[in-house]
C-alpha positions in Angstrom: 31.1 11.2 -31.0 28.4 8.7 -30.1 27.5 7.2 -27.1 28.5 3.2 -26.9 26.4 0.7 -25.1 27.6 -2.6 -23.9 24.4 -5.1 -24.8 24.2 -8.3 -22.5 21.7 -10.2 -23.3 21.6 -14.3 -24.6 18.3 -13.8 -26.5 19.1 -12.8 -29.9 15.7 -11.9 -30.8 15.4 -9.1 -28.1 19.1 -8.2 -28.4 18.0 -7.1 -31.9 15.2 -5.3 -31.3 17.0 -3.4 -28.7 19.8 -2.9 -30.9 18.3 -1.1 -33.7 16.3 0.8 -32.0 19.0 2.3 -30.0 20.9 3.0 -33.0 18.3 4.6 -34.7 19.0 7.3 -31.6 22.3 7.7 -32.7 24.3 5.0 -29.7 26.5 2.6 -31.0 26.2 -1.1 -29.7 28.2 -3.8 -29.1 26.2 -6.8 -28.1 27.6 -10.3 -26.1 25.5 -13.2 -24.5 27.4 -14.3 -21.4 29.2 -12.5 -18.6 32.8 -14.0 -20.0 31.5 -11.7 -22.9 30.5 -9.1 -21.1 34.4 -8.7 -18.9 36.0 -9.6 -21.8 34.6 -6.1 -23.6 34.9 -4.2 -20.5 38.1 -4.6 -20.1 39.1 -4.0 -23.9 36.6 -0.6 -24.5 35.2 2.6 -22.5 31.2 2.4 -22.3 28.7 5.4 -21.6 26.2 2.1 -20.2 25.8 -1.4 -19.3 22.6 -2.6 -20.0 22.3 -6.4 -19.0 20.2 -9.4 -18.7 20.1 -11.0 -16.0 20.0 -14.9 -16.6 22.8 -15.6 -18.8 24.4 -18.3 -20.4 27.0 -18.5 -17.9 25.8 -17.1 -14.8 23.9 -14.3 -13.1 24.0 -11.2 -14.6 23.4 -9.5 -11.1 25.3 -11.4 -8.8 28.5 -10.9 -11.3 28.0 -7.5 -11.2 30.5 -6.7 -8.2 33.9 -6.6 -10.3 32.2 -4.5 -12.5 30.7 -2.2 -10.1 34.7 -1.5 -9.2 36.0 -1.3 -11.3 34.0 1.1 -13.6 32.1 3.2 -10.3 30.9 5.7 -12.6 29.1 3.1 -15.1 25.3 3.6 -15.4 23.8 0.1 -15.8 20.2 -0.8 -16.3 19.0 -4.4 -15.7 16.7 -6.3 -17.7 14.9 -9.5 -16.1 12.2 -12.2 -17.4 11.9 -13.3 -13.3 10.0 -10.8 -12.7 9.2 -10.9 -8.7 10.3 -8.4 -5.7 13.2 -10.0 -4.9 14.7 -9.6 -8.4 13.7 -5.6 -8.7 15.3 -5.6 -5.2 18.8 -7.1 -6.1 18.8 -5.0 -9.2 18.5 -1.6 -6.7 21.1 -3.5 -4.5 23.5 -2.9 -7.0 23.1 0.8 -7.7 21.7 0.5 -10.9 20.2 3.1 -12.8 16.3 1.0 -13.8 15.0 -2.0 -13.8 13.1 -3.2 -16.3 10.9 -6.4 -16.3 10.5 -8.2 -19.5 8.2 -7.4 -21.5 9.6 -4.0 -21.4 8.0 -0.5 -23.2 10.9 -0.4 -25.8 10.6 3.4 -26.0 10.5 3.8 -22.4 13.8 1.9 -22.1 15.4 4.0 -24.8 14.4 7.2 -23.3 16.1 5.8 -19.9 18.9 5.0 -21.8 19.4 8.6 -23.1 18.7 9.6 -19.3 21.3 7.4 -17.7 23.9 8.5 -19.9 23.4 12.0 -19.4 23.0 11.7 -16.1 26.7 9.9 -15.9 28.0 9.6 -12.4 25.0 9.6 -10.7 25.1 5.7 -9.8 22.6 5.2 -6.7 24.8 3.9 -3.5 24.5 0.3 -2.9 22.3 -1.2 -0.2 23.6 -3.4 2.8 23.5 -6.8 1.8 21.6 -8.7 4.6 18.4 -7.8 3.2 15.5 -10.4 4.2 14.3 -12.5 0.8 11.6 -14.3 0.2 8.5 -11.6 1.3 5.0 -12.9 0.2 4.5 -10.6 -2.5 3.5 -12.7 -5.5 2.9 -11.8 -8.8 4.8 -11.0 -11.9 1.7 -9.2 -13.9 2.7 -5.7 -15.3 0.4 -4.3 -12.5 2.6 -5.9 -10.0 6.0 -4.9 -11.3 4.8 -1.3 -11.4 4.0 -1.7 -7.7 7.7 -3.5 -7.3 9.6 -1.0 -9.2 7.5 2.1 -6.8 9.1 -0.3 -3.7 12.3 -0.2 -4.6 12.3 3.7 -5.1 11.7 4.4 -1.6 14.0 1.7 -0.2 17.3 4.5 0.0 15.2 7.1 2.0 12.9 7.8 4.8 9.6 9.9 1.9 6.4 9.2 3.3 4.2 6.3 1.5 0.6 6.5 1.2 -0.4 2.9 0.0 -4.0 3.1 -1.8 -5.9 0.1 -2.9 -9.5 -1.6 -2.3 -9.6 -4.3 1.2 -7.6 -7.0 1.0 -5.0 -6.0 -2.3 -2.2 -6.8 0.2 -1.6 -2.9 1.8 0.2 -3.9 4.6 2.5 -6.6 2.7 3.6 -3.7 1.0 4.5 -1.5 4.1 6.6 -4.4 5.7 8.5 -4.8 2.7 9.2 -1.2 2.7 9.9 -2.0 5.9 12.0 -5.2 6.0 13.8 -4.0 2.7 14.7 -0.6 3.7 17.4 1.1 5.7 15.1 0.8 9.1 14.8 -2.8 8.8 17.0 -3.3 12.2 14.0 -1.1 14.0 10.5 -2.0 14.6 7.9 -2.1 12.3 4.7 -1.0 14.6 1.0 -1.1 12.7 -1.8 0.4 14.3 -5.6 0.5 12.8 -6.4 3.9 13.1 -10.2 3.0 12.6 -10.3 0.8 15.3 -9.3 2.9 18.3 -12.1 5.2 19.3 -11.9 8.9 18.6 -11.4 10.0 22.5 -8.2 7.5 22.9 -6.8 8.4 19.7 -4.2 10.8 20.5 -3.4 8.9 23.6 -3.0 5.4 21.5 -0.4 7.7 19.0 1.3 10.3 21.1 1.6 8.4 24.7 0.1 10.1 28.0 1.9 10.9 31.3 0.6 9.8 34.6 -2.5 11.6 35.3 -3.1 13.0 32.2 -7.1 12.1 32.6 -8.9 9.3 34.4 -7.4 6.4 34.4 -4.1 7.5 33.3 -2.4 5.5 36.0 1.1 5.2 34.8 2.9 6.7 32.0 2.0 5.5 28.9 4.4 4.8 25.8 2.6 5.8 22.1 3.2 4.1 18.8 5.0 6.9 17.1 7.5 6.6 19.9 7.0 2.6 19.8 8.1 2.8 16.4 11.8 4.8 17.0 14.2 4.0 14.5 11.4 2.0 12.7 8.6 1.9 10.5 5.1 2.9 11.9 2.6 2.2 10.0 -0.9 3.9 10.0 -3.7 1.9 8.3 -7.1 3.5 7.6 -6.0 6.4 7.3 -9.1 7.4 5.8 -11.2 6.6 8.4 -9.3 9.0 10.9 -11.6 11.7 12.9 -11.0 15.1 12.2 -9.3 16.2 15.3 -7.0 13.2 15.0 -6.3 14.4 11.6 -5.2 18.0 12.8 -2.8 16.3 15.6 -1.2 13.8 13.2 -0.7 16.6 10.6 1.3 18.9 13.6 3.2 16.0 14.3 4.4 15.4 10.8 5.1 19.2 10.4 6.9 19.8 13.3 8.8 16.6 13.6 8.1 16.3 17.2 5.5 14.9 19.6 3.9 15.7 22.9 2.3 13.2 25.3 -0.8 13.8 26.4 -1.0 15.9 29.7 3.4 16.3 28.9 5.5 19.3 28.5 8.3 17.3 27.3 8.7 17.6 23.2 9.8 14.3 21.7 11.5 14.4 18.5 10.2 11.7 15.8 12.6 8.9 14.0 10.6 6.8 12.5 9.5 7.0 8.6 5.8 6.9 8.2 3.6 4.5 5.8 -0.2 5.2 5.6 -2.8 3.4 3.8 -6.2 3.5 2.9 -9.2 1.8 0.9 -11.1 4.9 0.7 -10.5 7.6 -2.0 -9.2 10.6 -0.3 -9.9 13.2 -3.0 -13.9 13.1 -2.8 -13.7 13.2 1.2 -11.5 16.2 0.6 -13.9 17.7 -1.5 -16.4 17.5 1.3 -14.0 18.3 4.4 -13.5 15.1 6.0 -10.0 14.5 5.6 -7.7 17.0 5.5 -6.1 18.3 2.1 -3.1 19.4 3.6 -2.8 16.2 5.7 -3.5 14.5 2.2 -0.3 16.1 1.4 2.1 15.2 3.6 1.3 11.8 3.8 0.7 11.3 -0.1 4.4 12.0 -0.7 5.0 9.1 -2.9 2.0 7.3 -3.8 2.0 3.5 -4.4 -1.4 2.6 -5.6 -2.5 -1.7 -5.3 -4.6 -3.1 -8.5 -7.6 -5.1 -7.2 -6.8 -9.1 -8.0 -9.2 -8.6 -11.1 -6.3 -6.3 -13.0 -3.8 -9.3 -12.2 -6.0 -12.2 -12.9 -2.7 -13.7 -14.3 -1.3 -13.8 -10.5 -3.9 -15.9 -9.6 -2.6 -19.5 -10.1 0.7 -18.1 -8.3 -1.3 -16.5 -5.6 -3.1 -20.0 -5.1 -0.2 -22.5 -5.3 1.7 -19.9 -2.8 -1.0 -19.8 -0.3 -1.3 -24.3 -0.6 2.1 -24.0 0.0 1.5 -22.0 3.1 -1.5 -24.3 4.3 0.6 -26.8 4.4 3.0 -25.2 6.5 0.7 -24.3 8.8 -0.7 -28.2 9.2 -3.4 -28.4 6.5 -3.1 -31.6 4.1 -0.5 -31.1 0.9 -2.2 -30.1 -2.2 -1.8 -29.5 -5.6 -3.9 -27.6 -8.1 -4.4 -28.8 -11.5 -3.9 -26.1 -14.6 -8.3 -26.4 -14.9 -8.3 -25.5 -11.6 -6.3 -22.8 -11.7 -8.0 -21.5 -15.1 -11.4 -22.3 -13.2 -9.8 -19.9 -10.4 -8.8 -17.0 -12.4 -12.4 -17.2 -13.8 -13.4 -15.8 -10.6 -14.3 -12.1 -9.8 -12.4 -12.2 -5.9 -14.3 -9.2 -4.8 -12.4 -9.6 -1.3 -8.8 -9.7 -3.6 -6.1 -11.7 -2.1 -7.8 -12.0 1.0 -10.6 -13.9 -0.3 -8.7 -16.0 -3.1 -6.1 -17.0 0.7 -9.0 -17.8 2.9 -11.1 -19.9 0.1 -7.6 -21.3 -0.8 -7.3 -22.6 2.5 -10.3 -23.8 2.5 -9.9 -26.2 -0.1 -6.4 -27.8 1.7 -8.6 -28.3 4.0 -12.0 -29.8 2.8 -10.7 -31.0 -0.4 -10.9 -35.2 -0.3 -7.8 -35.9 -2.8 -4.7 -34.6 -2.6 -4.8 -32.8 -6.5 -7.5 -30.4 -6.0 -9.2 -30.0 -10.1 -11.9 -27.8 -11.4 -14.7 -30.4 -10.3 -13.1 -30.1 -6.7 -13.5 -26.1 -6.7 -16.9 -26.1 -8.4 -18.9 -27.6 -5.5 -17.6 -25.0 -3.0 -17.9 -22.3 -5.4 -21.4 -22.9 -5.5 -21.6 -23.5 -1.8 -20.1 -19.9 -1.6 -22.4 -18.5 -4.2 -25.7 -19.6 -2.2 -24.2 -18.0 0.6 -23.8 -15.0 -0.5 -27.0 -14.9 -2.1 -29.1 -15.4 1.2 -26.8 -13.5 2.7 -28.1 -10.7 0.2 -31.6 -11.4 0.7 -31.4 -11.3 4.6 -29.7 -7.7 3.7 -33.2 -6.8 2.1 -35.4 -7.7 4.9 -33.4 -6.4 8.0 -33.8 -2.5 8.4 -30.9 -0.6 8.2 -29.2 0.8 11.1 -30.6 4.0 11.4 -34.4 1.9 10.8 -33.2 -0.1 14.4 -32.5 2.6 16.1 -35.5 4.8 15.5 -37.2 1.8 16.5 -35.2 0.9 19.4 -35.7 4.9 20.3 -39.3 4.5 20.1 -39.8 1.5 22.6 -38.0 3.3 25.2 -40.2 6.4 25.0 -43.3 7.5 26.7 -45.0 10.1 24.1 -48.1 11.4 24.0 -50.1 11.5 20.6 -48.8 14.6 18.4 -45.7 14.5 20.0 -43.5 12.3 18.0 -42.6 13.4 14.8 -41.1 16.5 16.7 -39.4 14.8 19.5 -38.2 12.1 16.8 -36.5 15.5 14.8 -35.1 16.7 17.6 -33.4 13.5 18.9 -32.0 13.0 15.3 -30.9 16.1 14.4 -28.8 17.4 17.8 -26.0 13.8 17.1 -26.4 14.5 13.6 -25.2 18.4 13.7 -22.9 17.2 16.3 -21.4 14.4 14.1 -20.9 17.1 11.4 -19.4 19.6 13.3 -16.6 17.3 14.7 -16.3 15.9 11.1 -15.5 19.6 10.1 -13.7 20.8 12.8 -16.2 23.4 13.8 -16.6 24.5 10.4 -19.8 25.7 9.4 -19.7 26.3 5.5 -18.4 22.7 5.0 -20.5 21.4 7.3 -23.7 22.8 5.7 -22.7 22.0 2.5 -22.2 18.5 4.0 -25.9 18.7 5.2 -27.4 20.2 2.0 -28.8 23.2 3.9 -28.3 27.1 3.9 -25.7 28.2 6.2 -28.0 30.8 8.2 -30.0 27.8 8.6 -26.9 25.8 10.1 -26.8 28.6 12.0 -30.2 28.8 13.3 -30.8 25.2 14.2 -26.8 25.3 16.5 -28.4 28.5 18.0 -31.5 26.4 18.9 -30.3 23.2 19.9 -27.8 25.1 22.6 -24.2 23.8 19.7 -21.7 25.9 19.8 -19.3 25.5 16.8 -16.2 26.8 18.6 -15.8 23.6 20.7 -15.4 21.4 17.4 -12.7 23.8 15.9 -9.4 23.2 15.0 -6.6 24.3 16.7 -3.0 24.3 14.5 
């Protein structure tokens, strides 16, 4: 006996499509376009699946869905929507249903979830509590972004770790606070910490907490951000950028479940859910042993990955009405943008992604003379920004780089004698260097000279003459 499917949807065109080609797999289909329809059927047949629109004729499809939801417990229903934004994907998981799928949908895709959901009768996800916060400033409604949207509303039901990967300024920590704010830890805190910014020697102090005494200047017990962020969210950006030996203390914690404070005996047991991100890609450093594979692992549980604002070009006259919205909340002049504008906007490369389109956005509430901001408003400051950025390139070219300074600087401050200074030049490099590498490595010598680009016996030579010893950089699980 085939499978029936209860069709809601008022657009005859796309109830068609969908029709035949679930037939042509065998279901049989009745089809309505209003919710009066949709009870009406319900309450006269038995249904294998719902599958339903979710602006009707009469109503909302979701917020009708209650009754239904009672009276039929064990009904998988999937949820089609042409509003295509966060807080729809997350009223479609409030509901327990089975997918959501933004229009335009992959019509194969939906009928292999079809087949799925009805074999997989029964398992109906539980429903979420209802106070949920709307209204988060994810904008967008590009495929791109309702890939990213359906991956958030996976992980809203349980604590998996996220790994959030995407280039500066796609939006990484919007995405961890609506995890965050959407989730079932919403009523605990939601504590970010730059894992770049805090130097290498404070790290596990900054994460983990330190007793009273625990080293100089340890005057009073100090409270760290995984214990901070109990019952909450914490959030570890940069991720990449973490030393080594932070690496290997982050990765006990996550394995064990439980923390120590620095210079404690006490063993503090975690509850909070962990979301990492990173602009860096992982894989390569992994490759040459400067993040952890294993600590790749744990965190890398479920991926969400953020397109750069050149895959969702189509966001961008969203993204820039949003943000003049927001100016003008925050005391900068009303504006409006004109469609040229926000064609003339889209145009743009945005190598900075959202955080650039926001901050030259809000530049233009502010400096902008007229209250409708138009393509001949933007094309001034463009320019202005395109000069910059053009002597800013040239002043690139004629300052020395870093390591140029330094050797220079180096050089003032030394009192050599003639032959003398391409050895004691050598020397001063290549003791931080090896050091540097060693600590990157944990003490360990093949990746560290394959790092360098020299022979091991050679890494071992120059330690054994420059007084290194490896051990002290090793890691200790």
């Amino acid at each position: 006996m085939s499978k029936r499917v209860l069709l809601v949807e008022d657009d005859a065109s796309i109830a068609l499509v969908i029709t035949a080609a679930l037939e042509a797999e065998g279901f049989t289909v009745d089809r309505c376009d209003s919710i009066a329809g949709r009870d009406r059927l319900l309450s006269a047949q038995t249904y294998d699946l719902l599958l339903t629109d979710v602006m009707l004729t009469d109503g909302d499809g979701i917020e009708t869905l209650g009754p239904v939801r009672e009276a039929h417990p064990t009904l998988p229903i999937i949820i089609l929507s042409a509003q295509n934004t966060l807080d729809t994907a997350v009223r479609a998981s409030d509901t327990g249903a089975f997918e959501y799928f933004p229009k335009p949908f992959d019509l194969e895709e939906l009928v292999r979830t079809v087949t799925q959901a009805i074999g997989n009768a029964g398992g109906v996800g539980a429903e979420l509590p209802q106070d949920v916060p709307q209204g988060l400033p994810l904008v967008g409604r590009s495929s791109a972004m309702q890939a990213v949207y359906r991956m958030i509303t996976r992980v809203l039901r349980n604590d998996l770790t996220v790994l959030i990967l995407g280039e500066s300024g796609t939006g990484k920590e919007l995405v961890a606070e609506a995890i965050h704010q959407l989730g079932n830890r919403r009523s605990g805190p939601f504590v970010a910490v730059n894992t770049a910014a805090i130097p290498a020697e404070l790290i596990e102090s900054e994460l983990f907490g330190h007793e009273k005494g625990a080293f100089t200047g340890a005057v009073a017990r100090s409270i760290g951000k995984f214990e901070q962020a109990s019952g909450g969210t914490l959030f570890l950006d940069e991720i990449g950028d973490m030393p080594m030996q932070a690496q290997t203390r982050l990765l006990r914690a996550l394995q064990s479940g439980r923390i120590r404070r620095v210079g404690g005996r006490e063993e503090i047991i975690l509850d909070c859910r962990i979301v990492a991100a990173t602009n860096r890609d992982l894989l390569p450093m992994i490759a040459a042993g400067t993040f952890r594979e294993d600590l790749y692992y744990r965190l890398a549980v479920v991926p969400i990955e953020l397109p750069p604002l050149r895959e969702r070009a189509d966001d961008i006259p969203a993204l820039s009405q949003h943000f003049l919205a927001k100016a003008a909340l925050e005391g900068l002049p009303r504006r409006q943008l004109t469609q040229a504008g926000a064609d003339l906007l889209s145009r743009q490369p945005w190598r900075g992604n959202v955080r650039e389109l926001r901050n030259f956005v809000y530049r233009l509430a502010l400096l902008a003379r007229d209250e409708v901001i138009d393509a001949s408003t933007i094309e001034p400051l463009l320019a202005q920004e395109a000069t910059g950025a053009a002597r800013s390139s040239e002043s690139d070219e004629r300052r020395p780089s870093d390591l140029a300074s330094a050797v220079a600087a180096w050089l003032s401050a030394q009192n050599l004698q003639p032959g003398e200074v391409y050895d004691a030049a050598l020397a001063a490099f290549e003791r931080p260097l090896f050091l540097q590498i060693l600590a990157l490595t944990g003490g360990n010598q093949l990746r560290a000279a394959q790092i360098l680009g020299i022979n091991r016996n050679t890494l071992r030579k120059r330690l054994s003459d420059l007084n290194i010893t490896p051990d002290e950089f090793a890691s200790r699980d």
